[in-house]
NUBA-272349 format. One record per residue: x, y, z of N, C-alpha, C in turn; residue in one letter. Coordinates in pm, whole numbers, plus 32768, in hexadecimal, padded with zeros to 4 digits. Example, Ala and Ser with C-alpha at 12.3 -4.5 7.8 and 13.67 -1.06 7.14 Angstrom:
BEGIN
85277DC7830C84CE7E3E830C85287EB6830Ca;85057F1F82C485577F9682CA850A80038313s;
END
This chain:
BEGIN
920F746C8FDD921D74DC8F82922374AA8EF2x;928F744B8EDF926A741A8E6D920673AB8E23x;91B273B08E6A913C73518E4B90D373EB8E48x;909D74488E959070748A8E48908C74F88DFBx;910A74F98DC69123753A8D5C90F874CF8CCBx;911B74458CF7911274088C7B906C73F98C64x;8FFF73EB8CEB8FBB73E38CB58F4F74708C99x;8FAC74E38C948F5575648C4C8F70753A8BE1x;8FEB75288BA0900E75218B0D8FCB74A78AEBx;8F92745C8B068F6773F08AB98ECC741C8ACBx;8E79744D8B298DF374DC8B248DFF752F8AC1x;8E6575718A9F8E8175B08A1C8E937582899Dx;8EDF7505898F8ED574C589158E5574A18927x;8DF8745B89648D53742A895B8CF974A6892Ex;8D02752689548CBE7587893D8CCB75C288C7x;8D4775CD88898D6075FC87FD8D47759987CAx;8D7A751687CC8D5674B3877E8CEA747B8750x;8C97748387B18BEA744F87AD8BA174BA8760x;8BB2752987158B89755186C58B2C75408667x;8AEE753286078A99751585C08AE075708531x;8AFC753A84E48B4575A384748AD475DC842Ax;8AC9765E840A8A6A76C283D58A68769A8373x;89DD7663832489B0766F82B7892476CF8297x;8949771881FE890A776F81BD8892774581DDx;882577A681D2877E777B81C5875C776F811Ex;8735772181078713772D809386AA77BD805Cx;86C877FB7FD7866178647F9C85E078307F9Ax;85AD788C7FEC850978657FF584BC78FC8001x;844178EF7FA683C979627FC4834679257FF5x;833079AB803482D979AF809782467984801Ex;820E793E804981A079407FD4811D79428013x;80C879CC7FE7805D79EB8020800E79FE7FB1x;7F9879B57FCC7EFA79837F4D7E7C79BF7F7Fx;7E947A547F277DFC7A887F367D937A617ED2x;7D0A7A447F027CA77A437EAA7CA27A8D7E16x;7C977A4D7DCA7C7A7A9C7D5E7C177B107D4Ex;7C177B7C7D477BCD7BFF7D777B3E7C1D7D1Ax;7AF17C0D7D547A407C117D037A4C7CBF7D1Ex;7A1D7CEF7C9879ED7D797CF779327D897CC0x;79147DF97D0A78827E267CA978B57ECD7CDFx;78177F0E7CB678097F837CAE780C7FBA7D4Fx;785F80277D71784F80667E1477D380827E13x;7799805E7E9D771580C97E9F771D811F7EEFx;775981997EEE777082017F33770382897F11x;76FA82C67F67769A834F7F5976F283D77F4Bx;777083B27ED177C184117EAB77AB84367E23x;781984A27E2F780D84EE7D9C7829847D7D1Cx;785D84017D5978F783D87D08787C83587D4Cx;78D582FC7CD778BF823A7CD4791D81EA7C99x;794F815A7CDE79A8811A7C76799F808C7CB2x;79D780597C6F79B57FCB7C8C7A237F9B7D0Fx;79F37F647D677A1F7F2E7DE77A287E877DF8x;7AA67E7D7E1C7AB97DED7E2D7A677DBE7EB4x;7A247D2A7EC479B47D147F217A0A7CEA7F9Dx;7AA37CEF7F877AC07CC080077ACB7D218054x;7AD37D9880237AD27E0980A87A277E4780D5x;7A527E97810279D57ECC812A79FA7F54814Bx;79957FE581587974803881567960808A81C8x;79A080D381F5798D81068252797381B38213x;78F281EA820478D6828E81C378BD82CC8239x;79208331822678F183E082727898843B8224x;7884848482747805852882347864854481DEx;78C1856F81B078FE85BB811F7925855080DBx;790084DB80AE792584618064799C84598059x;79F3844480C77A56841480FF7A63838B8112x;7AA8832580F77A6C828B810A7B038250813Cx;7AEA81D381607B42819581A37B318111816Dx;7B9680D380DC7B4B802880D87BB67FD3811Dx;7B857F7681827BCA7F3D81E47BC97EC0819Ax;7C567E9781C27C667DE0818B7C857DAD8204x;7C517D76823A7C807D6D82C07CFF7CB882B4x;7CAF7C6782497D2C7BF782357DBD7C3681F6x;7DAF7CA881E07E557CD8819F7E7B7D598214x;7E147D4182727E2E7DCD82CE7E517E6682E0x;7E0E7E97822C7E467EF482017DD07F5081D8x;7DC77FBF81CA7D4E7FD881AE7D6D8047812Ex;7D0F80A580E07D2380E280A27CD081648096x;7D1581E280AC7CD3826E80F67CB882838083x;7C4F82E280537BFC832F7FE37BD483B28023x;7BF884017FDA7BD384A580317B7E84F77FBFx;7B1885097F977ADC855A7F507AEF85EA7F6Ex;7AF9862C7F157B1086E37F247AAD870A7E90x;7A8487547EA67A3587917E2C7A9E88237E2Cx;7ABA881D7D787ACE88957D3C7A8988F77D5Dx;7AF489757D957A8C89DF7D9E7B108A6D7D63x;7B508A637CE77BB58AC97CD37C168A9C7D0Ex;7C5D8A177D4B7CC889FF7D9D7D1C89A57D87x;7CD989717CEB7D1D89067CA47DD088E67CCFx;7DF089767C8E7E7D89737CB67EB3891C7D46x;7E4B89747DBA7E6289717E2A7E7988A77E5Ex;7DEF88887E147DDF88117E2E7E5C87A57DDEx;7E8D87D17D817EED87B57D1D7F98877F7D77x;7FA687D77DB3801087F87DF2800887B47E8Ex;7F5F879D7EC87F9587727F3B7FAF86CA7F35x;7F4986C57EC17F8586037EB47FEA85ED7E9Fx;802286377E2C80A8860B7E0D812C860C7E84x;810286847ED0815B86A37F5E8138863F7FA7x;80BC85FE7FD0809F8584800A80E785287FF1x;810784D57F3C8113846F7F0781BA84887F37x;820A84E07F1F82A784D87F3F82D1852A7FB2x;82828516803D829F8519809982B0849480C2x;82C18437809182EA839880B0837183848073x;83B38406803E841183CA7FCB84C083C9806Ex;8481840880D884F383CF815B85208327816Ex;848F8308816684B5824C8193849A81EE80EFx;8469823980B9845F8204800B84E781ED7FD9x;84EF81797F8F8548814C7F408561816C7ECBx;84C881967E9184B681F67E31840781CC7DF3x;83DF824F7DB9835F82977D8E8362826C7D24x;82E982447CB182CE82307C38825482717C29x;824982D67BEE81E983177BC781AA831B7B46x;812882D37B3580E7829D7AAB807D83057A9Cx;807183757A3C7FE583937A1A7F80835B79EAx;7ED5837579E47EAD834A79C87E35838E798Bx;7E10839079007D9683B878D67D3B837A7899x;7CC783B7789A7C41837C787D7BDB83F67846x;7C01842577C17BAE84A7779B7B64846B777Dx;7B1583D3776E7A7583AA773E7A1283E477CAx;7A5983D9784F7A0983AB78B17A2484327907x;7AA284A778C77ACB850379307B2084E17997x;7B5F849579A07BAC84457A207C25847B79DFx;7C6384CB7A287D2584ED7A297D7884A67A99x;7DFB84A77AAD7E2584947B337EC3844B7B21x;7EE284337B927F6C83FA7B957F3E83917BFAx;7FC083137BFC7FB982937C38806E82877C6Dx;807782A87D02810782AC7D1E80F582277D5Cx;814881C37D0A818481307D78821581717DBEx;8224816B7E3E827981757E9882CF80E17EE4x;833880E27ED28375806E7EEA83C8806F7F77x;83DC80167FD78439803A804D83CE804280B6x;8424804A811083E080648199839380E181BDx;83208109814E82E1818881768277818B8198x;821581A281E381D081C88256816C818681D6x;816881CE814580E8818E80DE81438168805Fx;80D480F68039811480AE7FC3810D80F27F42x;808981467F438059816C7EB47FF181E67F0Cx;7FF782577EB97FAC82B97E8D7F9182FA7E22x;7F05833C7E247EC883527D9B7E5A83C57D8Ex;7E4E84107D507DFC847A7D077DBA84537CCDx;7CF7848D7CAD7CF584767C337C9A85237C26x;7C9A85467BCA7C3885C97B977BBE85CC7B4Ax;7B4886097B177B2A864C7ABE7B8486BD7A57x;7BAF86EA7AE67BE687707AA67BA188067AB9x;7B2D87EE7AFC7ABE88677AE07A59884F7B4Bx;7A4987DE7B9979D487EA7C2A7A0787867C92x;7A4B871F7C667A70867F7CDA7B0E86627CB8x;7B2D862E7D437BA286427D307BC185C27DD9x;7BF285337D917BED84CF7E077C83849B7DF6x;7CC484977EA97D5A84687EB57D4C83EF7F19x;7DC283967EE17D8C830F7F047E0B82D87F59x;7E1982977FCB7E9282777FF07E578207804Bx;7EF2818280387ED88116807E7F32811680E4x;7EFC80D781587F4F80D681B77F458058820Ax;7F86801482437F957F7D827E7F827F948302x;7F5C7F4E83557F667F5183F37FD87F51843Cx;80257F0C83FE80827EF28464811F7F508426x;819C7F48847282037FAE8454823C7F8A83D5x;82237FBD834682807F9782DA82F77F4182C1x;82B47EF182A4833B7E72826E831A7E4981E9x;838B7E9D818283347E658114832B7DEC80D1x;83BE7DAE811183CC7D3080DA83437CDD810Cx;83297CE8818082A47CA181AA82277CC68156x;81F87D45815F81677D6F813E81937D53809Ax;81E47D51804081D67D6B7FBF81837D1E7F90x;814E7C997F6B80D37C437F4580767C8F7F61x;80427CBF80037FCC7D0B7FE17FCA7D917FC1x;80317DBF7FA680697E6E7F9C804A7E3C7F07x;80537DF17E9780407DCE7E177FD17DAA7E0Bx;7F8F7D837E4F7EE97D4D7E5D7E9D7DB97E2Dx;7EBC7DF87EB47E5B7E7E7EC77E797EE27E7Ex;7F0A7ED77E327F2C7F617DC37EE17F487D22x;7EB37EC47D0D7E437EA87CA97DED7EC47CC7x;7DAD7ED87D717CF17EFC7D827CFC7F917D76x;7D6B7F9D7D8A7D98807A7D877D8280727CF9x;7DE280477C8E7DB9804D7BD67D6C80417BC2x;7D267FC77BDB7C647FA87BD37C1E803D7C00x;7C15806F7C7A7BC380B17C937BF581547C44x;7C7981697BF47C6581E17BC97C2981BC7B3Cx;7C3581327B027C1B81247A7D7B79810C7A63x;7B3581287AE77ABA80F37AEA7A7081657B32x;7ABF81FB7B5D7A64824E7B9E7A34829E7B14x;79A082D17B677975831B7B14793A83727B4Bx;792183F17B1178E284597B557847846C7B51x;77DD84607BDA775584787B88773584FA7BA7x;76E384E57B187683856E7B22762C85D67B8Dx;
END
């Protein structure tokens, strides 16, 4: 009896003892290196054109609806064309209801306008921060016939600490492409 009592307690001193004492991880970021972004002109058979970065690619529907896929950042970016027809308002209100229906898992919304009376281009640019379904959405107008809403979305379940490098990537090819659409004739 007293030999294995003494030798649990000395199993117990070995088990607590043999420990490894916790040390901190050192501060470290994740560091992810995208290509520097070439763009040229879309060649789309839409109302609308803007310059497109070459690493994605194009996926067009019948109402110039587009899809530009990055497939190395796994994220892609929706474009929905609507033509003005008297519904401005209408169209006004559903982006914006779009853009802060993320504001549940959002950390918070930054909403940048944006104009361009040389070229006719109006619109807003919402960066969304946090775990929300999209990083960034965006409007842009005439005002009077076209009217395109833009939203990015990642493949996989929102983590923003993860996706943010390319959630920042792709929120410059979103600025690029409103600062570069134009409406044709």
């Amino acid at each position: 009896m007293k030999h294995s009592l003494l030798i649990i307690l000395v199993l117990m001193i070995f088990t607590v003892g043999c420990k490894d004492d916790v040390q901190p991880k050192p501060k470290a970021m994740l560091r992810l290196d995208y290509p520097k972004a070439d763009y040229a002109e879309s060649n789309i058979d839409c109302p609308y054109t803007f310059d497109q970065n070459l690493l994605s690619t194009v996926k067009e529907n019948q109402d110039c609806s587009l899809v530009l896929d990055y497939p190395m950042m796994k994220g892609s970016v929706y474009l929905t064309y609507k033509p003005v027809k008297g519904n401005l308002d209408t169209l006004l209100i559903d982006a914006q209801k779009l853009s802060y229906e993320h504001v549940r898992k959002a950390d918070n919304i930054i909403d940048q306008p944006f104009v361009n009376p040389e070229d006719g281009v109006y619109g807003m640019f919402y960066e969304v921060s946090g775990n929300a379904a999209s990083q960034s959405q965006f409007y842009v107008t005439d005002s009077t016939e076209h009217f395109v809403t833009g939203s990015l979305y990642f493949y996989a379940k929102p983590n923003y600490d993860s996706i943010l490098p390319a959630a920042m990537y792709l929120q410059n090819d979103i600025r690029r492409i409103m600062e570069t659409l134009r409406w044709k004739k």
